[in-house]
Every structure is written in C-alpha cells, then in structure tokens.
N, C-alpha and C positions, 0 to 999 in steps of 0.2 A: 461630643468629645471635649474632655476638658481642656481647657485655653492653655495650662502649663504640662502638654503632656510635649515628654522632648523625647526624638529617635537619635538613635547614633547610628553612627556609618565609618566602619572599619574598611580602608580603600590603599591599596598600592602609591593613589596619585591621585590629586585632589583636579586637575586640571584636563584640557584636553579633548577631542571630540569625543574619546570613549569614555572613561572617567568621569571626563567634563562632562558627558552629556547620562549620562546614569544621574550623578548627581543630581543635574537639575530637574530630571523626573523627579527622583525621590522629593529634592526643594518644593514642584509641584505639588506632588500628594500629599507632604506635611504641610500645605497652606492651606488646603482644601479641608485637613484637620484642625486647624487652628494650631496645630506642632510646631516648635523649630528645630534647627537640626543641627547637630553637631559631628561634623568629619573628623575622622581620623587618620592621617595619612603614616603608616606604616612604615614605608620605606624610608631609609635616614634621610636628610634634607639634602638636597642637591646632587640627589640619582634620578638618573634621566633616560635608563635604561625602559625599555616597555616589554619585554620579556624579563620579568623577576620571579626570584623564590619567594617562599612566605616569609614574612620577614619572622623572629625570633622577641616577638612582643614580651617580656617578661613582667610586665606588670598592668593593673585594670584598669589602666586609665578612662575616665570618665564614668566609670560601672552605676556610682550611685547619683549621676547623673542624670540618664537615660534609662525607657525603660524599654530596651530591646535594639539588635544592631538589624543591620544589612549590611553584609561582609559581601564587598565585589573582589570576584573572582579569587585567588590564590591570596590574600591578604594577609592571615596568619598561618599558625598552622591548627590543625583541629583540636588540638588539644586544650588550646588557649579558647578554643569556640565551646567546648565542653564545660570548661571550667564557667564560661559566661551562663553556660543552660541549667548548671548545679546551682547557679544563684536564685534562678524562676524566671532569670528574662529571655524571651522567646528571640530567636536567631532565625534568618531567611537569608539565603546565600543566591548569589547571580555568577550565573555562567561557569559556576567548578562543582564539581558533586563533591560532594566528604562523605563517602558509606556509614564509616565514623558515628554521624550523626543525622537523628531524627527531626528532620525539617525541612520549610518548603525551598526548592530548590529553580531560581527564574533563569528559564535559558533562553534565544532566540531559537524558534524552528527554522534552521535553517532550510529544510524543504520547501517548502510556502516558497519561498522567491524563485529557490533555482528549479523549481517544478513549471514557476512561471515562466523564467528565463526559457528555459527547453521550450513552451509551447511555443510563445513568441518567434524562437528562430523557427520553430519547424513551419509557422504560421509563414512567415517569410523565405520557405521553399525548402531551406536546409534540410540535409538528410547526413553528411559529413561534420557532426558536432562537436568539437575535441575539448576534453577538461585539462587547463594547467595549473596547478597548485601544489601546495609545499603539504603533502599527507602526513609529514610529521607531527601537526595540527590536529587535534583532533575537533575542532569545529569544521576546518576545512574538508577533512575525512568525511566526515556527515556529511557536506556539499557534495563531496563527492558522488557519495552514494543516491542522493538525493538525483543527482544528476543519470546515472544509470538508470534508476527506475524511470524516469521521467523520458527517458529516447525508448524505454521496453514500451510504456504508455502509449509510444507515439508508432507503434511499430518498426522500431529501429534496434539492433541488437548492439549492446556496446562494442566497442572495434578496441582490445587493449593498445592498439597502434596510434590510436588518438588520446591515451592517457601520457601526460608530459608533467612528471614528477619533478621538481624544484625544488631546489632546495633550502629555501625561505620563503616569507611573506612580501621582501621586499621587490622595489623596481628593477635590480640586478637581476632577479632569478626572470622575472619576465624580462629581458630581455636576452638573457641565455635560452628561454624558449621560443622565441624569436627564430632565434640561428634552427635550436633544433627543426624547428618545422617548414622554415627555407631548408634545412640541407636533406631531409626525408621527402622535397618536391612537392610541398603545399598538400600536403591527404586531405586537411579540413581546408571546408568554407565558414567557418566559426568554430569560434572559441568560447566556451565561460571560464575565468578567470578564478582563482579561488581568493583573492582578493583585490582591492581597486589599485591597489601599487603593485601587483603582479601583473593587471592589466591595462596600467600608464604604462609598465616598462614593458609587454608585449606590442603595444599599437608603435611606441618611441623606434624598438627595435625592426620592426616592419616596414617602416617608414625610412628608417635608415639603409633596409636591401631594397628600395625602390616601389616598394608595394601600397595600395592604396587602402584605405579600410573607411569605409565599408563596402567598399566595392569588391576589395579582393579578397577582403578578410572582416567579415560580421564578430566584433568582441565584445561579450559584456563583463562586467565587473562584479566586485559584492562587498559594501560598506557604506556607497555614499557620502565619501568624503570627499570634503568642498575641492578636492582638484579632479573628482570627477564631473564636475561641472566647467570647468573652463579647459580642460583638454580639445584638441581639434582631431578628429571629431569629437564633442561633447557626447562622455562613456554615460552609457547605457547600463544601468547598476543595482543589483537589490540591497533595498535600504538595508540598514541594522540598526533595530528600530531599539536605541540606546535611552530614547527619553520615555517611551510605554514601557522599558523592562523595567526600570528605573522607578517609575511611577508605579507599575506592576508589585514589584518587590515590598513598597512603601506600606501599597495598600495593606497585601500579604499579612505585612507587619504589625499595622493596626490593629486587624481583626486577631489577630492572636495576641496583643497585646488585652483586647477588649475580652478574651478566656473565648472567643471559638473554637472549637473544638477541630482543630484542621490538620489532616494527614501530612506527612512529607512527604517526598517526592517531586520529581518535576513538574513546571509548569511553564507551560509553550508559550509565546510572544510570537508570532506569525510576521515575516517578514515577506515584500512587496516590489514589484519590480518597478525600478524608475527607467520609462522609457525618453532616452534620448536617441542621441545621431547614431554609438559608434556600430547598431546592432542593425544600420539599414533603413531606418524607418527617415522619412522626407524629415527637411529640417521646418518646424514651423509651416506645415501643410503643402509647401512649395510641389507643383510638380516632379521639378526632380532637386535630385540637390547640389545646391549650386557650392561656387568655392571658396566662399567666405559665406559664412552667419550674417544673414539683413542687421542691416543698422539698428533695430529696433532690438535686436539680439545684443550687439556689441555696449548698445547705448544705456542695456538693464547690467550686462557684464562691466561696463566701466566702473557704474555705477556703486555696485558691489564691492569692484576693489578699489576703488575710492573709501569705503567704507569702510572695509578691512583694512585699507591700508593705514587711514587715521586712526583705527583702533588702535594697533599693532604700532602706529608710531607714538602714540600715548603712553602705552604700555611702557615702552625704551624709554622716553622720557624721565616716567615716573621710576621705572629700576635707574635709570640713569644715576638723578638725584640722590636717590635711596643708597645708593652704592655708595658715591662721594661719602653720605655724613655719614654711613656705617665704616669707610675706610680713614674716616677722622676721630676714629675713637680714641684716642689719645688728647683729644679735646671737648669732648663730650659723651659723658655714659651713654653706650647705648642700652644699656638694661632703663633706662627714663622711658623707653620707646616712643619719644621726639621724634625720631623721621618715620612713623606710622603719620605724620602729620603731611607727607609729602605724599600720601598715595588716597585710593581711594575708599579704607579701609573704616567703618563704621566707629572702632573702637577696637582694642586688645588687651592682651593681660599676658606678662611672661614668669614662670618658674621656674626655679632656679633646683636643681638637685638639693631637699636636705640632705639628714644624715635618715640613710633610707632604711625600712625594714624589711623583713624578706617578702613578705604578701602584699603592703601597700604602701612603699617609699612613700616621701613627703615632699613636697614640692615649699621653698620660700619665693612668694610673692614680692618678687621685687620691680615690679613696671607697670603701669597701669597709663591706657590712651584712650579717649572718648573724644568724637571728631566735636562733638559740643560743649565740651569742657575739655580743650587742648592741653593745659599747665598740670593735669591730674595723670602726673608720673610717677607718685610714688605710693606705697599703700597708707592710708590712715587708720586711723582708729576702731574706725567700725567694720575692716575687711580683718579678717586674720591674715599674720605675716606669712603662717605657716599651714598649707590644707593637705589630706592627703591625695596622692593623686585618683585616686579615685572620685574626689570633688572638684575636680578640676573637668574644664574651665571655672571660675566663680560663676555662684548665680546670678550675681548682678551684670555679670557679663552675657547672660542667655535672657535676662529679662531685655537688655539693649536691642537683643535680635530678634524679641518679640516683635517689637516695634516698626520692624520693615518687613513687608510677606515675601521679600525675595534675597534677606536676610539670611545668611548662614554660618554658626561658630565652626573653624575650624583650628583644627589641634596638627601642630605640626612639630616633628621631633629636632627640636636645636643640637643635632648630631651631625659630624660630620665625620668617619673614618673612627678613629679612634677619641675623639672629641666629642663628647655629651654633657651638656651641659643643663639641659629638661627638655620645657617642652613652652612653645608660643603658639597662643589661640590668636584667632582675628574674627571680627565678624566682616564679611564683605558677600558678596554676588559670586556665585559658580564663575568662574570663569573659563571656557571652551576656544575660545579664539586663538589661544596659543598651542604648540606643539605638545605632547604631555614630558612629564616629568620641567619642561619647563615653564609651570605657572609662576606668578608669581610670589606666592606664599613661599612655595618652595624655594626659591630664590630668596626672599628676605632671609628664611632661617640657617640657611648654606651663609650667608654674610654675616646674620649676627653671630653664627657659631663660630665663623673667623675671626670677625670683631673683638669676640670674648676670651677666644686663645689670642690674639693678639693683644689686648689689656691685661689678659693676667702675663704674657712675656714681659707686660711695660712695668707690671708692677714688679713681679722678682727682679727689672732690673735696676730699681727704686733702691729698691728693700734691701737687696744683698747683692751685689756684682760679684762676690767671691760665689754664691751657691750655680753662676752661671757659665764660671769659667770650670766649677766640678762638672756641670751639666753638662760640659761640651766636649765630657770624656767618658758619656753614660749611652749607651745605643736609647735611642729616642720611643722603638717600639718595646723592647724590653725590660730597658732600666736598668741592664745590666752593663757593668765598665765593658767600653769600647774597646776597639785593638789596639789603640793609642794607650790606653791607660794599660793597659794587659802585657804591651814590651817595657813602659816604664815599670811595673809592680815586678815583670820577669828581669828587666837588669838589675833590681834593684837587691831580690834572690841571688842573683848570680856575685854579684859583688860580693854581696856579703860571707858568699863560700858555707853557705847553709845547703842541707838536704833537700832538694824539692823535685819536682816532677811537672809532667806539662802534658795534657790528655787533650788530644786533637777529636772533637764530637761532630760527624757528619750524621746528619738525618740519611735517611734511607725511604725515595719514595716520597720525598718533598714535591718535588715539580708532579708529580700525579697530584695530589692534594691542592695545589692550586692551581694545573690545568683543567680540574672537573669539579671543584666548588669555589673556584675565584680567589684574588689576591688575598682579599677580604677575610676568609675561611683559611689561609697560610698565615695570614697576619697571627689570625687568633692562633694557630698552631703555636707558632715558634715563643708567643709571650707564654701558654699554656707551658711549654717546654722549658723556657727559661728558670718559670718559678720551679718546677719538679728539680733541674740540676741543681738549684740553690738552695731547694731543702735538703740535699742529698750530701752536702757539704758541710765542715764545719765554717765557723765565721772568721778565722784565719785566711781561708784558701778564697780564692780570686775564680770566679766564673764569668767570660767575657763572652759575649756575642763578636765573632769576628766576622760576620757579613751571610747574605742568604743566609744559608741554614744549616750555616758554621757554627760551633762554637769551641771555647777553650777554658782549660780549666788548669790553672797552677795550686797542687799542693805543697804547700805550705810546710814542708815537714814530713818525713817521712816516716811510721813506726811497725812495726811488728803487727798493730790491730789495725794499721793503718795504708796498706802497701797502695801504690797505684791501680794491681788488678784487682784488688779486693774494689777498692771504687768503683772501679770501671763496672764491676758486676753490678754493683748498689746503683748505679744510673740505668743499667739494662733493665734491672729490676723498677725503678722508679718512672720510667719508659714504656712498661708494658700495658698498664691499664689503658685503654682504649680513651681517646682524648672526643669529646663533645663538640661538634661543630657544626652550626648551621642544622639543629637538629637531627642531627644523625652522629654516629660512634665511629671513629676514624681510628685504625690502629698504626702507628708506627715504630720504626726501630731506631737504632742509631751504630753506626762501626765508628770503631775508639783506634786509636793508635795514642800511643804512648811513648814516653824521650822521658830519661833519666838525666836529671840534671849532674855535672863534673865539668871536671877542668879540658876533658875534650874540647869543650864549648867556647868559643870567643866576642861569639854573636848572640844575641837572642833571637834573631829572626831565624839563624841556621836552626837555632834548637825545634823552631817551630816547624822549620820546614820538613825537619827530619819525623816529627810526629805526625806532619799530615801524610808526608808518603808511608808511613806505618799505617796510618787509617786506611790511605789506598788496598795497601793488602791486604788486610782484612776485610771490606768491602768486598775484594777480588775472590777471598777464599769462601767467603759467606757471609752473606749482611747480615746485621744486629750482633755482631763478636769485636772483638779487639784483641788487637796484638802489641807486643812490643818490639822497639823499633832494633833492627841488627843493621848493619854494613852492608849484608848482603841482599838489603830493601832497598840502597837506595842503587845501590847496580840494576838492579831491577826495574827501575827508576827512567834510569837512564833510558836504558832499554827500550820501555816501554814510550818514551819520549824521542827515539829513533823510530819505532815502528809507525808511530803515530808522523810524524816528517816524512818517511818514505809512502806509507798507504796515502798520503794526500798526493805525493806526486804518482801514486799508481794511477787513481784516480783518473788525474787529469792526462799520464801518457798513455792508458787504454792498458796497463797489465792487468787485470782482471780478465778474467774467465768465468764462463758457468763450464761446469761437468754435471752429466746426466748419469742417475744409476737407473734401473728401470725397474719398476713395480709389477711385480711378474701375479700370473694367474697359477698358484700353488699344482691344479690341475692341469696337467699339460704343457706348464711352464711358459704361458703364451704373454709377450711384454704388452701390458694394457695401459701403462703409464709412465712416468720416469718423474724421479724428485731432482730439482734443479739445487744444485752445491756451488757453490762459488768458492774460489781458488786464483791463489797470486799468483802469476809467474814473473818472477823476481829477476831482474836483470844478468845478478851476480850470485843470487840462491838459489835460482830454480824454483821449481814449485814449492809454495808454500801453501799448506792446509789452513783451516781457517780454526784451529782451534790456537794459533801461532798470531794472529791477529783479530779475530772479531769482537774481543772481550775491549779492545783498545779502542774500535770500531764504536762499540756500543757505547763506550762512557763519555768521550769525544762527539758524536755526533756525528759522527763519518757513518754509523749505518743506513741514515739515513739515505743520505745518494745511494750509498752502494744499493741497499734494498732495495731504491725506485729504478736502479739501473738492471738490475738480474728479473727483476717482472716485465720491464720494457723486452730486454734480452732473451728473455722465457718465452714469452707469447709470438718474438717475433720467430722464433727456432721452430716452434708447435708449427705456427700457419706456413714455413715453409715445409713442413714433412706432411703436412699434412694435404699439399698440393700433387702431394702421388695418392692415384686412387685406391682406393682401401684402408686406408689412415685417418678416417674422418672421424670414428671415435677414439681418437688415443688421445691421452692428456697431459699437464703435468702440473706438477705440484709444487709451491716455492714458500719456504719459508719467513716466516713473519717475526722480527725481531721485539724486542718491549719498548724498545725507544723508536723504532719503526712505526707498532701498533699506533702507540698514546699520539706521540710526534711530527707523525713524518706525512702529516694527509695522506693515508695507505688509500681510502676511497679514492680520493680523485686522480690518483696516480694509477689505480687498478682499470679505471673507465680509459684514460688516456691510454695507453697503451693496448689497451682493447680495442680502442679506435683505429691507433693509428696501425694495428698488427692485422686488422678486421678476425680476430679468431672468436669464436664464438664463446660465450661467456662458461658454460658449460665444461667446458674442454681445460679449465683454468680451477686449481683446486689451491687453497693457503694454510699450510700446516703453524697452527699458535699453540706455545704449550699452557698448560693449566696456569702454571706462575702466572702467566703475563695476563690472562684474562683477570683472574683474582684481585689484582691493583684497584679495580672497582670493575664487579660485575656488573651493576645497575650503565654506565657508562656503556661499557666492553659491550653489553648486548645492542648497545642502537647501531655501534658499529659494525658489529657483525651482520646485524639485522640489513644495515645496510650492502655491505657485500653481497651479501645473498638474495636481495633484493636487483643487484647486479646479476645475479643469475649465477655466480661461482661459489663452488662448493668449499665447506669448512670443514679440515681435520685438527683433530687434539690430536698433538704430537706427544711422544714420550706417555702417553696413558700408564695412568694406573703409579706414577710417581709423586704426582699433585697430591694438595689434603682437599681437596673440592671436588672430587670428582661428579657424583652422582648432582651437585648444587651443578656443576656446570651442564652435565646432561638434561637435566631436568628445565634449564630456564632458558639455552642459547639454542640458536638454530645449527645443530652439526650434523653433518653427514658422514662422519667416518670418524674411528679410533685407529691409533697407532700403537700397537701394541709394544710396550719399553723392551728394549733389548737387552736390560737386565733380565726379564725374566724368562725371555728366549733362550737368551743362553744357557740357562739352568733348565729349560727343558728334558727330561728324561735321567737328572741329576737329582733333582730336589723335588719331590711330591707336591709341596705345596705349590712354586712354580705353576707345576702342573695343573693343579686344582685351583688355584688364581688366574692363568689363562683361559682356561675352560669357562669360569666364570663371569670374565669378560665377554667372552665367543657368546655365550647366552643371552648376557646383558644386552649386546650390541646388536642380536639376529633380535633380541623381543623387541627392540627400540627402531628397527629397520634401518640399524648404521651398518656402514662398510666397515668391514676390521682384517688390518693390513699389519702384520708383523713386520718390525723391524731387523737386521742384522741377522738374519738367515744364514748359517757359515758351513751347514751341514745337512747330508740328508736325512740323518736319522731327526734334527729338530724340524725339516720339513713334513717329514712322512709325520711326527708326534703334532704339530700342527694340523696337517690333515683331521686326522681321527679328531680333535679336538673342535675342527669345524672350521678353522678360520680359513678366508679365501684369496687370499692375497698373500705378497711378502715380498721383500726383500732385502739385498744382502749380495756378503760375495760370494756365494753359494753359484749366484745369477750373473754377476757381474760386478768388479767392482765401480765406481762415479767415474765414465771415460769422457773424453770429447766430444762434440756433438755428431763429429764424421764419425767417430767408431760408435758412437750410440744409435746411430741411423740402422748398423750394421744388425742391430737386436731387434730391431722392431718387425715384427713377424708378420 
C-alpha cells in the first residue's frame, strides 16, 4: 500500500475509553498500512456530553484529503455520508446502521460475551439469573436478548420478574436496582448488568443494604472499563472490544479503498468475558475468598494507579499552563499557537473562517507549530494563506505525522455555542486516559475559541468604545435592540406625540422546542425568528428581543397600507414556514397583542404591559392569533392573577377535590370505569369547575402538582373500592394536561403512586388529547411507550377533533378512543355526525381499540350509538361527575 495513503475518521469525540479506544484501533491498522490518520471531531469543542445527536456538519472538511472515512457511531447525519460516497470515497460506519446507505457496518456481537456471561454463572450453580439494564439502548436490548436465549440454552426459562428495567446507563439506575431487588426479597442469585456503571452502582447499592457479593449476589458487568478492575469485589465483565472494532473498521476501509468488491452490511466483532471476583470465582486461586485482595493484588493495583495517577496529573499540569497563556490573550496572539509549545503535541495548524462559499468555505492559515521548529507561527511564503477546507489540515502537516507510527492529525471545530471561528489540527497520540468529551484537544479548542472571542472583545474595545456602548443595548443572541433600547426608542415616540403602536410577540410552544432538541436548537430558533420579524418590517420600525421568547415590535407610524393588524398578519405569515433545526423542520406560531399608542399613556412600561396582557388573550382564545388590547383585558387580567393567588393557596389548604363520572357499559348500563375530574371547592364560592381555573393552572405551572395530586388521589380511591369483593376489574381514568405531559415527570409520578396505592397498573387508564401529543410525536411516543410499558392504558381523548389523527393511531401505543361530544350531540340530527361516528366505531373495532363515547345526555343518542356499535359511554344520561361516596353508589 502506498506510504501516502491517508484515512479520515469522522468521530463525536476524539478521546476516551470508547472513542479513545476505536481510535487507536484504527491508529493501529493505518500503521500496519503505512496510512496516517486524520480525525474529525464533530461535536462543537468543549461538549462533554456522551449521548449526542449527529452533529449538523455543513461543509467537507478534509474530503480531498483522505481517501475514505470511518464514521463512529452517530457522528453526522447520512446525508452528509451520502454526499461523501457521491465523491467515490468508500465510507464504513461503527456501531450505528444508516439503512440510507450501502456500506460495511462494524458492530460488537454483543451475544459472544453475554452468552459467556450466562454459562459462567450457571457453571457456578446459578439457576435464578436476573438482567438489569436501561432497554432504551439498543445495544443493551441485544444484551438483552442475548441474555434470554443463553438461560433457554441452559435450560432455564426467562422469569419476566428478573427483568429490572432502568433507566439509564449510569451508576444511579444500578443502584435504584439495587433497592428494587432488596424490596421484591432477593428472587436472583445473579445479575448481568447491561453495563459496568450499572453494575458498580448495583454491587455499591447492595452493599449499602448490608448484603455481600459475591456471596449474596453473583454480578457481572459489560464494557470493561478500567473501574471494573479496582471495584471490591473486582467486576467480572464482557469486554467491548473497542480497539479490534476499531482496527476492524480500518481494515474494512482499506480493502475498499484498494476497489474490493465488498457488500454492506454488518460485521460482528465478538466480545469475551473477563473473569474476575464479583461473579464468584476464588480471587487469585485462593481456596476461598478471603477479605482483602493478597498484596501481590494490591501491589500490581497500586501500581497502576500510580500510573494513572501521573498520567492524569500531567495531563492538568499541561491544561493547567495551556489555560493561563490562552487566558493571557491580551498579551499574546493565540492564533501564533505558542502554547501548543506547552503540551505534548507533535505540531499544528489553525484556520481561520474565510469569506466562505456555499460547497467548500475557505479556511486563512493564520498559525502554524512544529514541536522542532518552535518560532514557525506564522504562515510563509511557500504555504498558502488561504486553502479551502476541504485541504485542510495542510499537507505538510500530515507529512509531520508520517513521521511517527503512533502519530495522529486531528481536526477539531474552534466552536463554541454560537462562536465559530474554523477549525485546529494537532498532530499528537490517541489519547484514552481521560473521561470522553474531556480530552485535551477538546479542551485547547473550547479555550482558544474563548480566547478569540475574547481578543476580538479587546479589539472593538480598542477601535471604537462608542460601537460597544451601542452593543450593550443589542440582545447578544439575536442582534436585535434590547428592552433597554426598545423603552428608550418607545419614550422617545411617546414624546414626540406621533402615531405609533407596540405588538407584544410571544412564541407559542417554545419550551417544547428546547425541552426535546436542547437550548442549543431554541437558541437557533429565536435568532431564525428574529431575522423573519425584521424582514417583515420597514427600517423605521424597531423590533426588540425582550427576553426568552419575547419579542416586541414599535411601529413607527401608523397608515391606512399600514395598520398594526395588518402586521400582525405579515408576521403570522412570515412565521409559518417550518424553521430548520438540528436537521429536522420544527413548525411554530406566535400570539400578538397589540397597544395603540395616545395620550392615555404616561409610562411606556404600562403601554407594554397593556400589550402583553392583549397577547395573553389571544393565546387564551387561540394560539398563533392576536388581538387588540381593550379595558376589559386587563380586568381580566386581574382576575386571572387572583385565581392564580387563590389556586396556590387551594393547593397548599387541601380544597381540591376529584369527582368521579362513570363510564358505563352502553349494554345494560353496567359502571366498568369512572374518569377522574377535579373540582375547587372554594371557601367563599363554592364549587368551582375546572374550566374556571385550569387554563390559569396550565400557563403558570400549577398543573403540574395539581395533575401529580388527582393520580396520587385516583389510584388511591380505585384500591380502596376495589378492597370490596367484586370490584377487582373496575378502573379509572385521569387526565393528562400538555404542561403535565412535556413537564411534569408524568412517568415517575404514575410509578410512584402505583406503589404507594399498590393498585395494579392495569386498572389505571390516562386520557391525552391529539393537541398535546402532536407538540412532537417522535418525543410523545417514548413516553407513552413508556406508560405502557408500566402496564397502563392510553386513551385519545376528544377523538376525531385533532388534524393527526390516523398519524397518531398508526405510530403510538393506544388502547381506546374517546368519541368528541361534539359529535354525540349531533347524533340522530345531522347524517354526517352519524356517518363519521360510525366510521370511527369501524376504525377503532378493526384497530382492536375500545371506543367510549363522550356526553351521552339522552337515550335516543344511546340507543343511535348502540346500532352504531360503540361500547361504552358516558355522560349525564348516567350520572353526572359526583363524590367519591356517591360514586361508590354506581358501581354495580
């Protein structure tokens, strides 16, 4: 193979046991070719997360570079891998499928170990085997399974009572499995772990209820990572064999680079069980096993972390330094990259953002480091100032890492948040010893990206003090004038006794957009948002960001072509197209309230305030509208600002109630369920219904308790009715709010009070309407998935009023339709009614849902239900929402 053939490797994290140790496979197999090798790290610098998205690579870096990647795991997204195979250079991917695309795909078999795992304990008498792992994994899933067939193997049937689902990979979830399997009375004598930090925090948590392992409790692990070596007892663990995938991949790579002719598809890497203490086996041959590790144990353990420990304190050292003369930029350029001279880095090269084009920006070479020519910082004559990036790193910087076979360039993005500034190669050694996302590569470029937002602060404040005292009146993420700026530009209108206006812009559905794609993905939102109201504007009129995902808008003048709702419309309009985020299309809306500027006004704060309570209502009446602001908004105002004072102290002095209505069996009329309502009763008003306060509930954040208080409340009414015999399947059913759903941890609040009520998960049903799943289906289903993974059933409530409905049948796990009572009502009135519930009844018997009519009032819409098929219903035909003592009275 030829001496200059060079691999790329598109990677999340250049560092790391996992990362770090793929790497330094692949580093192996391109030595072995006489290749070097050029990394890519993906993720902006100085994220430290290890569950990431693909990152949003928009341009080829390195492409005519290299002739072929290895992209580990989730690193771009496929598109960008498509675009790389339209060029001719062959792509091999570790541990993610892309259906997408045609190529070899290296995963570890995870069966091989935990196949071994199984015989090992059963070798060691076991018959009671239990799996704990987080299944939301799908590596660990395959453990899983792997795991099942491996006790069939052994003749042992799986017991679903030894499956202990968790809910992460970390040492927390093993030790909340821990508790679980102390408080279910020990079922197993072993555990396999579905990873090593699910089974450090298993053995930690067993240890902490008194219990001894491996005596009491046989655990093995799966990753072999270096703290499954010094845990006491020393875990017992199948490797993941990270440096053969790695070096697997490399090869892959080669040979397709060389025009073999090679299928796609996966290819298995066989992982191995490493037998230590914690699975039972003598320590070190000893008869039995005694209670410390022999000296000759402790004295190779010291050893080690002596080892580690000088690594690891070199490491700090060298960031140490690195840090100082990067936070001394003010006295020395760091684009020189001078303190590359403080680490242990071969040499570097850093680019600078040109003026970019849309396929392949251009990068200026402003830094250049060679550990043997120290003083060569700046570029000369013979390198070009300007390459594009797809030439990047230089070649003279990949001929330097010829030079050493354990030699690596690697490309790390000088990004930080909203701060890009290119991109810095280094040649140095894999480095694995640290945690991932905190190598140090990552770390210089997280610094010099400071550094250089910090020099260019020193310069503007060089150059112009005046452009930074404008600055300090401009929102920092948007660029548009601040609320400081936005009351002096509004007094400035007001004084002058001109015509103007003031449009208060609330997003709608913000906090969903960075509770389920990160701040990061809101960030980009609201700047995407800012430029649309500012094109939507003339350059007279003032558009300010007044904070979250506020904003405001003073026109400038009022005409005829030009009124405030005519705007308002032009921004809804301007609003609609679905905004780009993080690879996927996010749609949102925005409610307007509006304030007509006059001599009413004395303040410009009241003016504003008056337009945000106008936004309020129209929000209230319907999101993505606006209104204009009257008098009799801000009574309402008020109001609503009492309710909200008094439901907090309902709260806390216990007026709250649930009322039960019961879901009757249209046949015979027999009560098989009841929907839990909740209801004030007001010291001084009496009962209040909840369409009188929930709307105030939801925007506030008060639905939250309330919801986890009427499910606590629910489940605890059910398991007392349920203690007279013959009531064992009756249920009920509680609904689910949208700031509830997204917000309010509704899983672990649903477990908890299933515990603490002991009713059987079954007997517990949660009515969400279409709206609130739609927010984001992809989301909404894991949740649900997860409820019902709890064993309680889901209804869509209000059916048949959603624009999703068949999208929501078709992809979530539901059990039941609730037929709208709009169209009950219309029953034996209106044909269509008719012939639309019918159509549901069909829908719902072919899909095997239950379908439960709503507001039942009468018998001729019973008996028109009947003939129609549906089995359920109710209404006050049946009863109106009573007590729970008079609802006891229904239950047949």
């Amino acid at each position: 193979m030829s001496g200059d053939l060079t691999l790329g490797v598109l990677t999340p994290f250049l560092g790391g046991w996992y990362f770090g140790g793929l790497l330094r496979g692949i580093a192996r197999a391109a030595a072995v070719e006489g290749a070097t090798l050029v990394a890519v790290q993906t993720q902006d610098a100085g994220t430290n997360q290890t569950e990431v998205e693909p990152a949003d690579l928009g341009y080829p870096v390195a492409w005519r570079r290299v002739s072929g990647f290895v992209v580990i795991i989730n690193a771009v997204y496929p598109s960008y891998l498509a675009a790389v195979q339209a060029t001719g250079k062959p792509v091999v991917i570790v541990s993610h499928e892309m259906p997408e695309l045609d190529c070899p795909v290296v995963v570890p078999d995870n069966g091989t170990g935990i196949r071994e795992a199984v015989s090992h304990l059963a070798g060691h008498g076991h018959r009671r085997i239990a799996f704990a792992g987080y299944l939301g994994a799908k590596d660990v899933r395959q453990r899983y399974e792997a795991y099942r067939d491996a006790l069939r193997g052994h003749g042992i049937e799986p017991d679903p009572a030894l499956l202990f689902a968790i809910e992460d990979n970390q040492m927390s979830s093993g030790e909340t499995a821990a508790r679980v399997l102390v408080e279910a009375g020990m079922p197993a004598t072993a555990v396999i772990a579905g990873t090593d930090a699910n089974a450090i925090g298993l053995m930690h948590g067993m240890a902490d209820a008194g219990y001894r392992m491996p005596e009491d409790l046989a655990v093995i692990g799966f990753d072999d990572v270096r703290a499954a070596r010094y845990s006491l007892p020393r875990l017992t663990t199948v490797n993941h064999p990270v440096d053969a995938i790695g070096r697997t991949a490399a090869e892959l790579l080669v040979r397709r680079i060389r025009g073999e002719a090679m299928p796609g598809g996966l290819r298995y890497v066989d992982t191995s069980l490493r037998v230590r203490e914690s699975c039972g086996c003598h320590r070190d041959g000893a008869a039995e096993p005694p209670a410390f590790p022999p000296v000759s144990r402790l004295a190779a353990d010291g050893r080690a972390h002596f080892r580690e420990h000088t690594h690891l304190q070199g490491i700090l050292s060298k960031q140490y330094v690195v840090s100082m003369d990067l936070l001394r930029a003010h006295e020395e350029d760091p684009r020189r990259l001078g303190w590359l001279g403080r680490t242990s880095a071969r040499a570097g090269c850093l680019g600078l953002w040109a003026d970019p084009v849309p396929d392949d920006p251009s990068l200026d070479l402003v830094g250049f480091y060679r550990r043997d020519r120290p003083t060569a910082g700046q570029p000369t004559a013979d390198r070009p100032l300007v390459t594009p990036v797809s030439e990047f790193p230089p070649a003279d910087l990949l001929d330097l890492a010829r030079q050493d076979a354990d030699a690596v360039t690697f490309v790390v993005p000088v990004k930080v948040d909203g701060s890009d500034w290119g991109l810095l190669a280094v040649v140095d050694a894999v480095e694995t010893g640290t945690g991932t996302g905190r190598e140090p590569m990552n770390h210089w470029a997280a610094l010099l990206t400071v550094a250089l937002d910090y020099q260019q602060v020193l310069a503007t404040l060089r150059e112009q003090e005046e452009r930074l005292r404008v600055a300090a009146q401009y929102d920092h993420l948007t660029g548009l004038p601040n609320r400081a700026l936005f009351l002096e530009r509004l007094r400035e209108a007001m004084r002058d006794d001109r015509e103007f206006a003031v449009l208060f812009v609330d997003l709608d559905g913000f906090k969903v957009v960075n509770d389920s794609l990160g701040h990061a993905a809101g960030d980009a939102l609201l700047i995407q948002v800012g430029n649309r109201i500012s094109h939507s504007l003339r350059e007279r009129d003032t558009a300010a960001r007044f904070g979250g995902d506020e904003f405001l808008i003073l026109l400038d003048g009022v005409a005829d072509q030009y009124t405030p709702t005519q705007v308002a419309g032009r921004l809804h309009a301007a609003l609609a197209p679905p905004f780009r985020l993080q690879g996927q299309e996010v749609v949102v809306t925005a409610s307007i309230g509006i304030t007509l500027g006059g001599g009413q006004y004395a303040d410009a704060e009241d003016l504003v305030r008056d337009a945000d309570i106008a936004m309020y209502w129209s929000k209230s009446q319907r999101k993505g509208s606006h209104a204009l602001f009257d008098v009799a908004m801000r009574a309402k105002a008020v109001g609503r600002l009492r309710i909200e004072t008094e439901l907090r102290r309902a709260i806390e002095r216990g007026e709250l109630e649930v009322h039960y209505q019961p879901i009757v069996q249209l046949v015979g009329g027999r009560t098989r369920a009841f929907e839990a309502l909740i209801r004030w009763r007001h010291p001084t008003r009496g009962l209040i219904l909840p369409d009188q306060f929930l709307a105030v509930a939801e925007e506030t954040g008060l639905a939250i308790p309330i919801g986890r208080w009427v499910i606590a409340e629910s489940c605890r009414q059910l398991a007392a009715w349920q203690r007279t015999p013959g009531r064992e399947d009756l249920r009920i059913s509680v609904n689910v709010s949208n700031r509830q759903f997204w917000q309010g941890g509704l899983v672990d609040d649903v477990a908890e009070a299933l515990r603490v009520s002991r009713l059987h998960p079954r007997n517990l049903a949660f009515e969400i309407t279409e709206g609130v799943i739609m927010n984001n289906v992809g989301l909404a289903r894991k949740m649900l998935e997860d409820l019902h993974s709890l064993g309680c059933e889901l209804h869509i409530d209000d059916f048949g009023t959603g624009y999703s409905s068949l999208e929501a049948l078709h992809r979530l796990p539901i059990d039941a339709l609730k037929i709208d009572r709009s169209f009950v009502a219309r029953l034996g009135i209106d044909a269509k009614s008719s012939a639309l519930v019918h159509t549901i009844v069909l829908m719902g018997g072919n899909l095997g849902l239950q379908l439960i009519a709503e507001s039942v009032e009468t018998e001729e819409q019973r008996d028109h239900l009947l003939r129609l098929g549906c089995a359920y219903g109710q209404g006050h035909l049946f009863s109106e929402p009573v007590p729970a003592g008079e609802a006891e009275r229904l239950i047949s």
